[in-house]
N, C-alpha and C positions, 0 to 999 in steps of 0.2 A: 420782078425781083431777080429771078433766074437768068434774067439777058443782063442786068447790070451787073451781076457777080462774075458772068463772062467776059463781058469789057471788061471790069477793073482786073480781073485776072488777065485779060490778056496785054493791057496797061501796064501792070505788074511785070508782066513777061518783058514788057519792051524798055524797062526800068532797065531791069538785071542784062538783058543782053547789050546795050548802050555804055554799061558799068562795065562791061567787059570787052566792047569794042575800045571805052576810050578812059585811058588810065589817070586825065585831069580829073575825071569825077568826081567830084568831092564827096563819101559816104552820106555827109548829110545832105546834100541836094538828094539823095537815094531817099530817105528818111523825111523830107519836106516834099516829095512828088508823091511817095506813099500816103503822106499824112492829106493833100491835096485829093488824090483822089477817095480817099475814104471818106473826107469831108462832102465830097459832090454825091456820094452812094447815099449818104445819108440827110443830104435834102429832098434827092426824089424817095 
């Protein structure tokens, strides 16, 4: 449980710095990668 909350936070991390290297990003692809990975946290 403790190792998958550090992936997804480190997931997260690579979310936010992507959003900031590349200004197409659309918020919601932000918001559907999020929602992606919280969906996989919560099948294992």
């Amino acid at each position: 449980m403790t190792i998958q909350l550090i992936l997804f936070l480190l997931s997260f991390e690579n979310i936010l710095s992507l959003a900031k290297n590349n200004d197409r990003l659309d918020p919601v692809m932000q918001i559907i990668a999020f929602e992606i990975e919280e969906n996989d946290l919560d099948k294992n």
